[in-house]
N, C-alpha and C positions, 0 to 999 in steps of 0.2 A: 511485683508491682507495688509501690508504695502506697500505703489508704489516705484519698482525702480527708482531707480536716473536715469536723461536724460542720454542718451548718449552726449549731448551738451547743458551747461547751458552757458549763456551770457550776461551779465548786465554791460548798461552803456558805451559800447565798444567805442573808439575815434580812429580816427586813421588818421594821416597828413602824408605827402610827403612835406616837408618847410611848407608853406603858404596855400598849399590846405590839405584841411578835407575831407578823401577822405568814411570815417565811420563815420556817425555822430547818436553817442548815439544809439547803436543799442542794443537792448534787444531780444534774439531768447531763445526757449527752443525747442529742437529734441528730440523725446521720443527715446527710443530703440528699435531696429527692424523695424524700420521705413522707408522708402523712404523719403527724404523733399527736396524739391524742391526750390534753392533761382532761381527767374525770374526775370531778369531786362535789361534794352538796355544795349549796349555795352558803356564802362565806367563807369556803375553805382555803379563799385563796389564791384562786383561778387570777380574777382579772388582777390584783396586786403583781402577780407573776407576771401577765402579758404584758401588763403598763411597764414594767421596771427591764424587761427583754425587749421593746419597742425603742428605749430609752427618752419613755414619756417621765419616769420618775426615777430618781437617786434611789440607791438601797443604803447599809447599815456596811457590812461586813462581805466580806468573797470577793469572786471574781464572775464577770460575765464575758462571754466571748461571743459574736455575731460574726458568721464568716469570716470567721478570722481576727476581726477586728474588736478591741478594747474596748467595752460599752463607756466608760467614763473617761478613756483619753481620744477615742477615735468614732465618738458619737455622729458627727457632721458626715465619717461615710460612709456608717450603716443606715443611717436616714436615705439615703441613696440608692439603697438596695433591698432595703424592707417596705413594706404595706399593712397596714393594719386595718379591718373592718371590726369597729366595736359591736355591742349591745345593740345597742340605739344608732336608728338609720339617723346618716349625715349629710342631709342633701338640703336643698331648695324646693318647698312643698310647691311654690306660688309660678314655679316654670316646667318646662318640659321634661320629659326623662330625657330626650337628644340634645336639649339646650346642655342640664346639667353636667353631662359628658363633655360637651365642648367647652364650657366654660373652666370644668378642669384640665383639659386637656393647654388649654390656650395659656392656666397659671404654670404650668409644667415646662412650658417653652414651645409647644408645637405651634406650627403653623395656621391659620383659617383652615387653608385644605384637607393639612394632616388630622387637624382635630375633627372635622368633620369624616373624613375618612376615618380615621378610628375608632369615632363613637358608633358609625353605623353597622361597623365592624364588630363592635359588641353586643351591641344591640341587635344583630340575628346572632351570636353567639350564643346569648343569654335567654333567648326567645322573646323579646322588647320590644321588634321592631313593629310589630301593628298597635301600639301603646307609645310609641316614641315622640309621637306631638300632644299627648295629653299631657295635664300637669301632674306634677309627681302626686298632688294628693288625692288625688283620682286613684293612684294603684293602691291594689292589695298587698294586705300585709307580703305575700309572697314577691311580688313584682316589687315591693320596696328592697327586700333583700336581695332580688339577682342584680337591683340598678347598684344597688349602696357596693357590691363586691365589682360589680362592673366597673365603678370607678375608684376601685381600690387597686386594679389592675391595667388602669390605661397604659403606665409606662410598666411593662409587665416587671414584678419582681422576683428577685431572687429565693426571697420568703416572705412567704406573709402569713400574719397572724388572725386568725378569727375567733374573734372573742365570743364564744358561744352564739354561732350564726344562725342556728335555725329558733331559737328561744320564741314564742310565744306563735308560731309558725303550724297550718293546719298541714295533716300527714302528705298530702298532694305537694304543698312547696317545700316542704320538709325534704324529700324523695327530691325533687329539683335538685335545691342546692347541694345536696350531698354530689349528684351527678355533675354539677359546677367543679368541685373540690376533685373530685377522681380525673374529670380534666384537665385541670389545671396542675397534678402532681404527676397528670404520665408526661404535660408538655414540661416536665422541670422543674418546676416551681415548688419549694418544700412549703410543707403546711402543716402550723402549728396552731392545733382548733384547740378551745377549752370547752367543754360540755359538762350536763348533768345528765343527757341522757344517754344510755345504755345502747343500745343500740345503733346510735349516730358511732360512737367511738369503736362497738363492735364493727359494723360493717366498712369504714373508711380508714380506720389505724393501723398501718404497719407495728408502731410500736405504742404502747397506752403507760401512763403512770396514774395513778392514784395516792389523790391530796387528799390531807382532810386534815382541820386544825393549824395548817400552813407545813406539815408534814408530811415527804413523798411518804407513803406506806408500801406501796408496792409497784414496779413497774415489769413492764415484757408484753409480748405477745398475746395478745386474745386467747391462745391455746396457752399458754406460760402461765396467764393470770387465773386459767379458769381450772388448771390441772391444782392451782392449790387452795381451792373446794376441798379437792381432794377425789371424794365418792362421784363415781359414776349412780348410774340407776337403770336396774334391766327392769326390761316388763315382760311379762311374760304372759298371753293368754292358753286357757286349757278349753278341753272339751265340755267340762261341766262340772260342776258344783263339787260335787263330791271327789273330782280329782285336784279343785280349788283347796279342796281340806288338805288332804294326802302332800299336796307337795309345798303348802304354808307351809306345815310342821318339819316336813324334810329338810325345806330350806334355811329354815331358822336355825335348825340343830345344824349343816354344814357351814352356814357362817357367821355363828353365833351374832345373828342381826333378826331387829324384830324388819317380817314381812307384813305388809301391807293389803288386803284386799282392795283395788280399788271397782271393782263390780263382781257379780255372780262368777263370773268368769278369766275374772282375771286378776294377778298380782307384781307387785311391783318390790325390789329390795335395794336398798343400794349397796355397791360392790365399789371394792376401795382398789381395783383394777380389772382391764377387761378379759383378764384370763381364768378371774373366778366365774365371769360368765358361762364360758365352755367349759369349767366344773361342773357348774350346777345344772346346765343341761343333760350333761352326762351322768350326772345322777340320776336326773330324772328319768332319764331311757334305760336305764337299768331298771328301775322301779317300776317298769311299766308304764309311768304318767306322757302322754303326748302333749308338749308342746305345738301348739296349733298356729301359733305366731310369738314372736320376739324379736326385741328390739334392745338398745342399747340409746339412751341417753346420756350427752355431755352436762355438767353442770353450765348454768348460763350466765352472762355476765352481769345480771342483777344481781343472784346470786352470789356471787366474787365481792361484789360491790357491799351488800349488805352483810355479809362475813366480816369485809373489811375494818367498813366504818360502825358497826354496830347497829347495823339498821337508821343511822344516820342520812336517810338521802337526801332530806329540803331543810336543813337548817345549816 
């Protein structure tokens, strides 16, 4: 069976403001039906990316591909097919949230009917509908974000872009929209979010790249990006103090790593796989020492992140 074309092919991509190179040689492929996640500090580049994949702005050098279609010779019919929710909500503060739905719906070509049926249709989608005759500047930061992607989807798209959607968002509407997004990519719709935060890209991305400087540095899977950490980290507690001593010094001499006390009773080392774990236990049951609990920790995706960029995360 032959594999569909990405939803987003990308070779080579340049892109300057005068003097600064704010894309440098970027190479991306987006499968279709996908979440992907671009993660990078602020500046790095993120929305230069989404504006010039939207085909809000010309680039320098490369090539860009949007289903298929040639961002600079066949612009008019990815416009057709994409959606984009920026930063900043794009609405009408001084009317309703169900007005605001209908009046785009009505620029689109829908009918009185259809528009009102559609809007009311997202509006319990979205959880809106007891807030649907207030005016928009009545909602909460959160309720501005579900209306603004509400009407980023009237005529639903093929992909749409979220330029870091949950940005200045408390952790209650934060958890919404993420649940918006996981909707909207099981009914089809590929989604190409840019974040800063860690966890938003953890929990929603099939696949993540990491930008910084206008430079991918790394892409793959949540497990892809976190396995080149590298070190795991076991914990391990004991029964007391003094087998806390016994099996610091043991552990340290089997893998030539400083261990860590983090209490009376317990310690922590990290392991550069998880089969030195079931070493070291088994050292320790030869020694006598009981393990009373352990554990096995991933490196996590701040982590990965601060690796990355050099501890780089808000500039």
């Amino acid at each position: 069976m032959a594999k569909s074309e990405p939803a987003i092919e990308i070779r080579n991509l340049r892109k300057s403001y005068g003097r600064k190179e704010v894309l440098k040689d970027v190479n991306l492929i987006v499968e279709k039906g996908s979440v992907f996640a671009l993660l990078g500090p602020n500046g790095a580049g993120k929305t230069t990316m989404v504006r010039t994949l939207s085909t809000l702005i010309g680039f320098d050098t490369g090539t860009v591909k949007i289903l298929s279609y040639d961002v600079v010779t066949e612009s008019n019919i990815i416009r057709n097919k994409i959606s984009m929710t920026g930063q900043f909500v794009a609405l009408d503060e001084e009317i309703t949230g169900k007005q605001n739905l209908i009046l785009i719906a009505r620029l689109l070509g829908f009918s009185k009917k259809e528009a009102v049926s559609r809007a009311d249709e997202l509006l319990a989608d979205f959880d809106l509908m007891e807030a649907s005759n207030q005016t928009v500047k009545s909602y909460s930061g959160g309720m501005h974000r579900r209306l603004d992607i509400a009407a980023s989807i009237i005529v639903t798209p093929e992909l749409l872009f979220l330029d870091e959607p949950t940005t200045g968002l408390d952790p209650r509407s934060r958890a919404s929209v993420w649940e918006l997004v996981q909707t909207l990519a099981k009914r089809g719709t590929t989604v190409f979010l840019t974040t800063q935060y860690l966890e938003e890209a953890d929990r929603l991305a099939d696949h993540i790249a990491v930008i910084d400087g206008g430079k991918i540095i790394a892409e793959g899977t949540s497990t892809e990006l976190k396995s080149l950490v590298g070190a795991s980290t076991l914990h391990i507690d004991l029964s007391d103090q003094l087998q806390v001593q016994k099996a610091q010094a043991l552990i340290a001499n089997i893998l030539d790593e400083e261990v860590d006390s983090t209490s009376e009773s317990s310690l922590s080392v990290r392991i550069s796989e998880p089969s030195k774990a079931v070493e070291v236990l088994s050292y320790l049951e030869k020694a006598n020492i009981t393990a009373v609990e352990f554990s096995l920790s991933y490196p996590s995706l701040d982590e990965v992140f601060l690796t990355l960029t050099g501890g780089n995360k808000n500039e």
